[in-house]
VEXKE-227692 format. One record per residue: z, x, y of N, C-alpha, C, CB in turn. Coordinates in pm, whole numbers, plus 50000, padded with zeros to 5 digits. Glycine has a CB too. Layout:
<rs>
ZXYZXYZXYZXY
...
</rs>
This chain:
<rs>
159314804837743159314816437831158414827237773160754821837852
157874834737850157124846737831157984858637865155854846537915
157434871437782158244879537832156944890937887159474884537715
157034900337976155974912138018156204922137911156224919438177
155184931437822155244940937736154084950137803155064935837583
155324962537811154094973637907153584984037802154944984838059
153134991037768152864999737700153335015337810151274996537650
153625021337811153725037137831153045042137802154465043937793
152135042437753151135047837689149605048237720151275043337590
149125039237765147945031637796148425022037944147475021537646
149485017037956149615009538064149214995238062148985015438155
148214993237946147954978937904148974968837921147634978637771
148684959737900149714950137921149394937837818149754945538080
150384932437721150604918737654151184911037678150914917737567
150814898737670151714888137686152444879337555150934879237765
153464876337519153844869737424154934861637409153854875937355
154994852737330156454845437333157394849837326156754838137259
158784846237378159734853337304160444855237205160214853837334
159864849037101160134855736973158754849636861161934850636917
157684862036920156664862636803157004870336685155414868136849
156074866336568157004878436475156564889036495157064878336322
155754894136587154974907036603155514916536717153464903536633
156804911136742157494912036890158284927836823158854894636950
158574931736897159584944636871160784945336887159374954236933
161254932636926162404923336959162634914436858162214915637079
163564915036754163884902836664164564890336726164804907336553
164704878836667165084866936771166494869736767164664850036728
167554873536705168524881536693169214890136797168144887836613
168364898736776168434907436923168584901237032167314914836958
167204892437057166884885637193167724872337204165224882137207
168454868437132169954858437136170764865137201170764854536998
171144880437119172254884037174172044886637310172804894137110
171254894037369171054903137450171284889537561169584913237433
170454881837573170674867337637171934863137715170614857737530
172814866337570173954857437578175224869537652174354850137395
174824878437731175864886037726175664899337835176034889537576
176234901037904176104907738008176454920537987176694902738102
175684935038028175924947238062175984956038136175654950438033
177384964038138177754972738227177244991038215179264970238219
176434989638105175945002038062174865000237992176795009337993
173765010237969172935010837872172935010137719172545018937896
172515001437636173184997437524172184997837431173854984737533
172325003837311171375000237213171884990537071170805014137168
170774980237104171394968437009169914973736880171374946037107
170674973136731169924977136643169834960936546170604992036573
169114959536472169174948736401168594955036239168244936236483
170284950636160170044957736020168984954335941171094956035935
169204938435960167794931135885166104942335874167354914436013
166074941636005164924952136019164894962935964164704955836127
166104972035942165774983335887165614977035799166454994235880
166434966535712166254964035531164924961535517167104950235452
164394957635575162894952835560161564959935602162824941535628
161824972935658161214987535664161514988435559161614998935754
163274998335507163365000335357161664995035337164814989535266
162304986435259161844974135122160034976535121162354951235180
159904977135257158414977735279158144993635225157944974535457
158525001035275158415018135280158775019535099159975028135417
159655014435047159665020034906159035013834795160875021334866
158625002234818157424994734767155985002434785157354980634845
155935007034895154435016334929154705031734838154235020735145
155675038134838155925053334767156535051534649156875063834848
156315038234618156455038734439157765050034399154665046334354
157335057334263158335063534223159065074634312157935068034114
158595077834463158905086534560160755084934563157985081934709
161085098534577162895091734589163195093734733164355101934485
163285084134799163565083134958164655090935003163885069035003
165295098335097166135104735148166005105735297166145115535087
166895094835313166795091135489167175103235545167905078335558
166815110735640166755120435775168235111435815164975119035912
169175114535814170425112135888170225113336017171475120335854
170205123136057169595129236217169295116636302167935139236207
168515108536216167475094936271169095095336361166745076136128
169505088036332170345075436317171785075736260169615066436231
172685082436287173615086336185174815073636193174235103036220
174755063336238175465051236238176665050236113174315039636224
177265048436095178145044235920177095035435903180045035035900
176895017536012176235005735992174705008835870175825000336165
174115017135947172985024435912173145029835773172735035136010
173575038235732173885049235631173985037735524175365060235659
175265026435521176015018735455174695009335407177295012335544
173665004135512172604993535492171885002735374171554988835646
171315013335412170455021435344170955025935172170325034335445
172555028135190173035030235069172895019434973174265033635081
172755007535011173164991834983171434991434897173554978235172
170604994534981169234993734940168945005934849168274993335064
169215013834833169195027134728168975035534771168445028634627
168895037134900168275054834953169345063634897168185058835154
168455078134886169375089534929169095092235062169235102334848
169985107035057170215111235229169455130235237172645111135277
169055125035342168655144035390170115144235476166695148635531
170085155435439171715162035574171305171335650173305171335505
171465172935792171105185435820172525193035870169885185135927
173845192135841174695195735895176015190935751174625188936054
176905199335774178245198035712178865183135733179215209235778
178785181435853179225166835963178685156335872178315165236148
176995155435846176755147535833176765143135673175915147835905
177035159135607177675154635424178655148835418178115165435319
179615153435501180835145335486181065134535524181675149435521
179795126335671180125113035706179535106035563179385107735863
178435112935488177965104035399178585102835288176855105835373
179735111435245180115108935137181685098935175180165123635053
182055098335264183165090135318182655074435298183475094435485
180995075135352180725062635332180505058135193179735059935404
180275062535073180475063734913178775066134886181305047034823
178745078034935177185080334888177255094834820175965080235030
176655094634680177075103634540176475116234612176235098734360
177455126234587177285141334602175645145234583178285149434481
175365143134478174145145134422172795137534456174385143634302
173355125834507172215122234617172015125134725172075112734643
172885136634774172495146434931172065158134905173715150135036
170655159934983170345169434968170735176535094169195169134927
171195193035127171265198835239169905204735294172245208135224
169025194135404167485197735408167385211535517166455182435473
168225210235590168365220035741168215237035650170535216935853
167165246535708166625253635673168115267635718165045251735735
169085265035813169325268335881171285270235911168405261735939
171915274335777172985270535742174215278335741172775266635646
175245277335756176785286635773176965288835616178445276435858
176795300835620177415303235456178685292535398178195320435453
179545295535505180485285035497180745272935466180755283935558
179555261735529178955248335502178445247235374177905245035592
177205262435357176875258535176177695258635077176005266735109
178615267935121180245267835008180375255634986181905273135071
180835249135130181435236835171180655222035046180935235335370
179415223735074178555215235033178555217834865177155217535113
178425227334864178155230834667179515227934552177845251834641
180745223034688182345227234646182735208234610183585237634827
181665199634709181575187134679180185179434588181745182334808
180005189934522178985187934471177295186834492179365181134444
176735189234588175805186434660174505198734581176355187934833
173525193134525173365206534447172265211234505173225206134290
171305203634606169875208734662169785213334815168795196634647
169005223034805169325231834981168055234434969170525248335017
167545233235097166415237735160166595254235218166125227035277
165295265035193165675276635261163765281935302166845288735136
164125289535372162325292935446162785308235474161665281535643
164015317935441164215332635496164865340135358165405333135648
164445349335375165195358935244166905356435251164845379035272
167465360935383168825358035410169385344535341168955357235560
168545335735352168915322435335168845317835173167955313635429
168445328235100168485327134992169565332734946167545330234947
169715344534985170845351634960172455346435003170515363735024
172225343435093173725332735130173455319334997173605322835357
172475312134969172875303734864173195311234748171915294134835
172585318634735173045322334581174325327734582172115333034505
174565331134673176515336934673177135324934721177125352234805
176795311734821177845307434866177515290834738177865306935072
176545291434638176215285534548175385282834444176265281134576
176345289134367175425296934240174725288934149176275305334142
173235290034160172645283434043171675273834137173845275033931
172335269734232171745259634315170305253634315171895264034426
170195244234328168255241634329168565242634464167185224334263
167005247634504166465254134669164935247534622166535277734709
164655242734775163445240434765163065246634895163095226334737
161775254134885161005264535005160495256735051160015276334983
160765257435261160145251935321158595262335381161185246435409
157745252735361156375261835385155545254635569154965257235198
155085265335645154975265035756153115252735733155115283635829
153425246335808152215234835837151235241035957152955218135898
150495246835915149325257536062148665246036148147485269435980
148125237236086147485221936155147885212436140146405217236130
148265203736203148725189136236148075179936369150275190536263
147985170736274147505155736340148125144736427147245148436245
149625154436421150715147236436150385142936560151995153736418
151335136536644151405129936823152365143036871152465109436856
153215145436769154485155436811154115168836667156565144136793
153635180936665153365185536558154705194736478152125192936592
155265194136545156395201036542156515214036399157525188636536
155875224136451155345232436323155665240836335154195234736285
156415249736476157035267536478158265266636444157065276736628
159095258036403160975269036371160685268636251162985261936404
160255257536202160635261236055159595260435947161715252536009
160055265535816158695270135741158865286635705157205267335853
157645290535618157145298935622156175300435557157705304935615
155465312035620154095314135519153995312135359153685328435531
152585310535322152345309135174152885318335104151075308935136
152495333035184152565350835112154155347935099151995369135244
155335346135240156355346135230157195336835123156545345335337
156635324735123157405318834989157195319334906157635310034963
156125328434814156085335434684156725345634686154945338734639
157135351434789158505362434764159165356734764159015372834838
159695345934863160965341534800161505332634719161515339734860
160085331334633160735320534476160485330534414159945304434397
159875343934417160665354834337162135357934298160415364434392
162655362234491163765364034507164595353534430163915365034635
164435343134465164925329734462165405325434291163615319634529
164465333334173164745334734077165205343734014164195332234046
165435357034061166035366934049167095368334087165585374034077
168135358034187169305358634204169965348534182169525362334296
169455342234024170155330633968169705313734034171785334334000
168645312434120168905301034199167325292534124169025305234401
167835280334126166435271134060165695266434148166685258633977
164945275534168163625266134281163035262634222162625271034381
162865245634313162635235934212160795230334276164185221734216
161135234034399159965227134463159725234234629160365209134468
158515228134670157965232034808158095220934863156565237434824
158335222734991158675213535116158065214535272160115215335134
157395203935316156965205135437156965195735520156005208935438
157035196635668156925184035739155435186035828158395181435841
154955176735825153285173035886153455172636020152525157535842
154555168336090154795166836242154945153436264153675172136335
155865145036356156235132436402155235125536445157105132736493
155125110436407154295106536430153115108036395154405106836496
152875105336250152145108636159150755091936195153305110635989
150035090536267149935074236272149055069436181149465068336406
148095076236102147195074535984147245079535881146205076535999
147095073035765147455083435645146515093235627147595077135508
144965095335697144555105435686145035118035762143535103035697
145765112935806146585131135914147595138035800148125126036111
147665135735679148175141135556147485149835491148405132535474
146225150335526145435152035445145495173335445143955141835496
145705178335551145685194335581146995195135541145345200735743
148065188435541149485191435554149675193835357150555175335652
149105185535349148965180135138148165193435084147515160535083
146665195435162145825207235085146925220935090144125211235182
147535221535210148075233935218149025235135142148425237435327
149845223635097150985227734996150265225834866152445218135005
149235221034799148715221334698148505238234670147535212034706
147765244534756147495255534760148315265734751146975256234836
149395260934809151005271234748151375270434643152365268934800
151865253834554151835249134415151105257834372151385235934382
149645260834371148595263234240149055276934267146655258934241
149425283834330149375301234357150765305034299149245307134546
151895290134297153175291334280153215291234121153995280134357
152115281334079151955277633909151965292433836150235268333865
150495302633942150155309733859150805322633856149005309933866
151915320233935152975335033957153965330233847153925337934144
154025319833763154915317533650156055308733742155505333233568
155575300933787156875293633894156975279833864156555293934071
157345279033721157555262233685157665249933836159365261333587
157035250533886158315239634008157345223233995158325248134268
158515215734026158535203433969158635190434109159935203933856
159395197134191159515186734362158505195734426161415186434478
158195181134493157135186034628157855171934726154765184634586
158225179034862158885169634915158005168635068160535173434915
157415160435054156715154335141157325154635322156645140235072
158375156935392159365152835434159335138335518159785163235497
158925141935667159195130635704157265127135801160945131835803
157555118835903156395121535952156045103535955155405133535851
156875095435901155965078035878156345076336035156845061235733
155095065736092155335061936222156185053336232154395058036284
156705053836379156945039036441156295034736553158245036836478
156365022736600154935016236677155455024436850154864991436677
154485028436944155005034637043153765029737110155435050037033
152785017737096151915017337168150465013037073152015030237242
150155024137015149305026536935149055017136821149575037436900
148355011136747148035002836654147945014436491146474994536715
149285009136426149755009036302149085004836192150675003336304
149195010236079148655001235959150064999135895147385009235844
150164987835795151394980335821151824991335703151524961035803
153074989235706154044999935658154075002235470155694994135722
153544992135400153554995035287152084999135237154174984835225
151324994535238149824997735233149605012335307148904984935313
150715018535447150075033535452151125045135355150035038935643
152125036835314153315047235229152175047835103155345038535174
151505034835084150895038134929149575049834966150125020434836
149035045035028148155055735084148655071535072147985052235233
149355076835137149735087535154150335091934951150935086135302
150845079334933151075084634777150165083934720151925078934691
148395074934709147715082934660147285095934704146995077434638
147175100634764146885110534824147465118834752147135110934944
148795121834713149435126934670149115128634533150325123134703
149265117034479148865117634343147295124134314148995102734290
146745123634387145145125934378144825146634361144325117434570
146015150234488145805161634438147365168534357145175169934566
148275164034335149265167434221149365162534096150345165434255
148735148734086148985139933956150075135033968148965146133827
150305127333838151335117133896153215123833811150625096233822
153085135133733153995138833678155105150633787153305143833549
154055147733899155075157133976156245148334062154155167334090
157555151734050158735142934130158725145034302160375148734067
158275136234372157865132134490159255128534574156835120034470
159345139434683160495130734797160045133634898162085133934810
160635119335002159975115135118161495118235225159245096535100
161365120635368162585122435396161975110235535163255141035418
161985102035557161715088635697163185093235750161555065635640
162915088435840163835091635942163295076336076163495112135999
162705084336172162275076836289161455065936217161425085836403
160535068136101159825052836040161055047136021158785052535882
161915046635967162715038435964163515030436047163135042035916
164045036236125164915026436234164545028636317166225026136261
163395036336419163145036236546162525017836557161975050536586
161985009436476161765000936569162714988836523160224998236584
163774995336440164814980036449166264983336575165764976436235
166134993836677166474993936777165724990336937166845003436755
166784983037030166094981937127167274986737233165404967937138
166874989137338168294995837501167814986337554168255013637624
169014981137626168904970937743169514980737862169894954837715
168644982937926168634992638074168664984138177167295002338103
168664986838322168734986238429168464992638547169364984538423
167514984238620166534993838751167714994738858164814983638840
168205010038839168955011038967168225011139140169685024538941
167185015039111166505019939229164785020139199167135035739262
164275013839332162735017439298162415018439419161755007539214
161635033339461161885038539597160215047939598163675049739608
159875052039700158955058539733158895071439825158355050439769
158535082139757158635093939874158375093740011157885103339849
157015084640036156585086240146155825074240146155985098540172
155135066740290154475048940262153455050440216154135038140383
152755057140223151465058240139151295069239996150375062940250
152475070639939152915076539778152215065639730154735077939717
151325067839614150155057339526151425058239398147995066239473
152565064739391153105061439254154955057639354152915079439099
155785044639300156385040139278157785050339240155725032439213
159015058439226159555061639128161265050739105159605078339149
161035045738977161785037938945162945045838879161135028438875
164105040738898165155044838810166195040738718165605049138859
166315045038657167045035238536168555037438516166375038238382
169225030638477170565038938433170745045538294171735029738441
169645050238250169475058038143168635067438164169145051938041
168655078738090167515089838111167555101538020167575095738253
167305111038052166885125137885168455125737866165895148637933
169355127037939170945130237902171925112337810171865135438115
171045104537830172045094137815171315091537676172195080737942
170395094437626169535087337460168145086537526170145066937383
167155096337594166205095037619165455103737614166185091037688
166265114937513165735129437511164205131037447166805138737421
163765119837391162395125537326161105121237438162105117237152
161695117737561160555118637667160195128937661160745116337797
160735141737632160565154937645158975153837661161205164137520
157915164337693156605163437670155815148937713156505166337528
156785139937684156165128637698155165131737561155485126337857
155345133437482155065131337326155185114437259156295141537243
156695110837292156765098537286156985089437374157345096837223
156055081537365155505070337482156475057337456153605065237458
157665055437492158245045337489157575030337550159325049637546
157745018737478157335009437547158935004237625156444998737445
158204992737716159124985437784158994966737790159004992137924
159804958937840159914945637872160124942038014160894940537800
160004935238093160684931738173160564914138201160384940838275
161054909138300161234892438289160364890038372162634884438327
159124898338484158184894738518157044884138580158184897238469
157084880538409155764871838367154814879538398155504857938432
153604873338455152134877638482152244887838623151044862438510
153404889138696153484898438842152474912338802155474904438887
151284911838904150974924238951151974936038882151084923439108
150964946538824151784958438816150934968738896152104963138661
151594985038894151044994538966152105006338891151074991639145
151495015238908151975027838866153165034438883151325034738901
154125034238814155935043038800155785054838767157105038138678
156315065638824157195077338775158895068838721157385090638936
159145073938631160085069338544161205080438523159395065138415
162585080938575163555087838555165245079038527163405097038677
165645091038529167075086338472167965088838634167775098738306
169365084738565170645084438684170835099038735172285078938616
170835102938679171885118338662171415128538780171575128338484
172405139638822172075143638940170965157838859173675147439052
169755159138810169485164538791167975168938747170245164338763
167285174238827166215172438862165055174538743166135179938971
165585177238642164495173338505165035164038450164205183938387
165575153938426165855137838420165185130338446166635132938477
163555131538438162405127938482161545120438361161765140238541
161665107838295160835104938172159825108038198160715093138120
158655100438249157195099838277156405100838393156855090238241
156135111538425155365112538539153885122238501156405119438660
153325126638389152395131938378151475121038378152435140338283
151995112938298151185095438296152125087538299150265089638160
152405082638426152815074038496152685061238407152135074538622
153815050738416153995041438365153655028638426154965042638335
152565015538388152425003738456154084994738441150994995438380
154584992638544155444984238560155244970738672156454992538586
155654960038710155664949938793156014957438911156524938538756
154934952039038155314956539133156434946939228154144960239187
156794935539128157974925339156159904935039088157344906539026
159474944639037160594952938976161514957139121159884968138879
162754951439096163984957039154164994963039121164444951239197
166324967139223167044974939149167794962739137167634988739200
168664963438979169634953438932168614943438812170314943739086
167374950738789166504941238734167244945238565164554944638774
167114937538474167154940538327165814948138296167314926538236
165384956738211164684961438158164694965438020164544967438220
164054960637931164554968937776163654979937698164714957537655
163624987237653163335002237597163335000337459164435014037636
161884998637413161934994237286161815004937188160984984737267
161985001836984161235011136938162655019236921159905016537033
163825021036992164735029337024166255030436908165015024537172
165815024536813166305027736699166265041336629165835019936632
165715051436668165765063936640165895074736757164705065836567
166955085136736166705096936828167455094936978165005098536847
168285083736987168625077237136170215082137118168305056637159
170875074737019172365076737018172735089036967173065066836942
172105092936861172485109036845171705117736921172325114436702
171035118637043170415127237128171385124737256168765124237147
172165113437304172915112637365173945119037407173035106937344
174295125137536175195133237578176655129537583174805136337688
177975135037541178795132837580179595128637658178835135737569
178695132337820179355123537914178595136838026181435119637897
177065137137970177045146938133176805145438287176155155438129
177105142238386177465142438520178285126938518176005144338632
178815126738406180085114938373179235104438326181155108738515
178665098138293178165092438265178485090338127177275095038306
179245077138017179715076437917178465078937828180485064937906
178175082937689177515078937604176475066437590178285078737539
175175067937505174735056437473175515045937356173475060237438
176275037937468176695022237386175705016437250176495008437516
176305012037172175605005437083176184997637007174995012037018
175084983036951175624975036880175524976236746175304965136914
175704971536630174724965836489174894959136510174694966536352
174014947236484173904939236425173704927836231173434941436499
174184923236226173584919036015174124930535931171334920035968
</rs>
């Protein structure tokens, strides 16, 4: 059997077996999914895959100390695989220190990365041991040093250019001028700043799109050296791809990349952390969806709008912008395609995935058809709504 692979992105179209190893579908997955019928939108993850991201990703960043983005993916399944393989954890929430230390992951291997914190939580966090906090505001220094004294802080510094697909560069951060005041401050009220921190923007797809994100924190380092500012971490954060269309360089050969890079302008004595998140499990998840409806405004509408029983409220929130170009499957074969607007169930009129660039789908697509949503190992189940216009949560499996 063949299966149809659309791109979102380009609209291109591949053909392939069903279970090449180049598939985005493990044979795993595509057993289960086979063997078993659904009443909801479901995301089936396959652990194997993350272990083998891991393995790939920390083989490429060498002595880098990994600290999975929880956020990704906050699964126990997940957390537990990753602990098993040696990661640490970024936290961005109280919630998520405490799911990680329930799962037996050492105080001291969580860092609190979220710029953005309840005095209360840093108590909370410093009271279970947790000794590193991220801060980018004077306030935010000042709440650590009272709600945890001594603490290492590492300054998040604002990224002006990015290469990114998604650049994601205004909440957080701050200027160069501003975080030499506040590793002033920062040492004047007992607290060890240890290092500078930045994120490049999502969807990082070449290791040369590092390259402005790296000069600019070098340039804080050397200004940080010469204000008498011992600091020792530079934390890279997050930013490794996952495949959305676009052609990848394979995952260990671009982690090493980006660490020379690193090394090239820090040397190699400086302590390096990476925070992956979406590189990591966005592509050992896949959703098995369903075309409720595929209907047309009017008989001569040149675009199709299909609907799914998933959409921005159910685990589909990073259509936002249409930044990220989800791919798709369907059972097809070679059928004619033509152009989709792409939305969700819900009674609500921005529930709309793709309509700036319209999606190639089969013009053989019905409602009741299977469809799967690949790549969807990141950003789906924890972006997922509670239940808005009733609609349960995004379902999910592990798998391994």
């Amino acid at each position: 059997m063949r299966m149809r692979h659309v791109s979102a992105l380009t609209g291109s179209i591949a053909l392939f077996d069903a279970h090449p190893q180049d598939s985005a579908v493990s044979a795993r997955q595509d057993a289960f999914i086979r063997s078993r019928d659904f009443d909801r939108p479901t995301m089936i993850f396959d652990l194997d895959m993350l272990r083998g991201k891991y393995r790939a990703l920390a083989d490429g960043l060498g002595d880098a100390s990994i600290h999975y983005a929880v956020k990704a993916n906050p699964a126990p399944e997940v957390i537990g695989a990753l602990l098993a393989e040696g990661a640490h954890f970024d936290a961005a929430s109280r919630g998520e220190i405490d799911l990680c230390l329930s799962l037996g992951v050492a105080p001291e291997h969580i860092a609190f990365g979220n710029t953005i914190k309840r005095a209360a939580d840093i108590a909370h966090a410093h009271s279970v041991g947790v000794r590193q906090f991220a801060a980018d505001a004077e306030e935010e220094i000042y709440k650590i040093a009272e709600s945890a004294p001594g603490a290492r802080v590492i300054l998040r510094m604002l990224v002006t250019a990015s290469e990114a697909d998604w650049p994601l560069t205004r909440k957080f951060g701050c200027s160069h001028r501003e975080a030499l005041r506040l590793m002033a401050l920062g040492r004047a009220v007992g607290l060890d700043v240890a290092g500078i921190s930045f994120h490049a923007g999502s969807q990082m797809r070449e290791p040369a799109m590092w390259a402005g994100a790296l000069d600019g924190a070098l340039a804080l380092w050397e200004e940080a050296r010469e204000a008498g500012h011992a600091l020792r971490i530079l934390n890279i954060g997050g930013g490794f791809p996952a495949f959305y269309g676009d052609p990848l360089p394979e995952t260990r050969a671009y982690a090493a990349e980006v660490m020379r890079m690193v090394h090239a302008r820090f040397g190699t004595e400086v302590s390096v952390m990476a925070e992956p998140g979406r590189g990591l499990v966005a592509e050992a998840g896949v959703i098995v969806a369903e075309v409720l409806l595929v209907s047309r405004k009017d008989d001569d509408d040149l675009h199709r709008w299909v609907f799914l029983d998933i959409g921005k409220f159910s685990g589909l929130a990073e259509t936002m912008d249409e930044a990220i170009r989800y791919q798709f499957e369907t059972r097809h074969g070679d059928a004619e395609t033509g152009p989709c607007i792409l939305a969700g169930p819900s009674c609500d009129s921005a529930d709309v995935l793709y309509e700036k660039r319209p999606v190639q789908l089969p013009l053989a697509l019905r409602s009741g058809d299977r469809i799967r949503v690949l790549c969807t190992g990141a950003y789906t189940t924890s972006y997922s709504s509670v239940g808005f216009n009733g609609f349960p949560p995004l379902d999910s499996v592990y798998l391994g």
